[in-house]
C-alpha positions in Angstrom: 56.6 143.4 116.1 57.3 143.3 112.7 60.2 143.0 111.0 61.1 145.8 108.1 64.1 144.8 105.5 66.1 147.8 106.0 68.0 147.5 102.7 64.9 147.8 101.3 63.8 150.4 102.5 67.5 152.3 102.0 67.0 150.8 97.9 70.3 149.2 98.4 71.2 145.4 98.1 71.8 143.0 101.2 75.7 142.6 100.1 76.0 146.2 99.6 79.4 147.9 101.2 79.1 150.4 104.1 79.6 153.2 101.9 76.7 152.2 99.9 74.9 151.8 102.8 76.0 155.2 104.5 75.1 157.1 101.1 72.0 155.5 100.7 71.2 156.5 104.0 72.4 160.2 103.9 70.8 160.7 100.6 67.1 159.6 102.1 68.3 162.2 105.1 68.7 164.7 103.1 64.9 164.1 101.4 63.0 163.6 104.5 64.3 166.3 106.6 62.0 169.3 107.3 
């Protein structure tokens, strides 16, 4: 199995806050859903 860096594919940095994370998250959510 291979292993994807997740920040990566979010576009946020490893020490990045949870709220970065979260937003980052919610914000390619928002894109991707049909």
């Amino acid at each position: 199995m291979d292993f994807k860096d997740y920040y990566k594919v979010l576009g946020v940095e490893s020490n990045a806050d949870a709220a970065a994370i979260k937003s980052a998250y919610r914000k390619l959510a928002r894109k991707y859903h049909p």
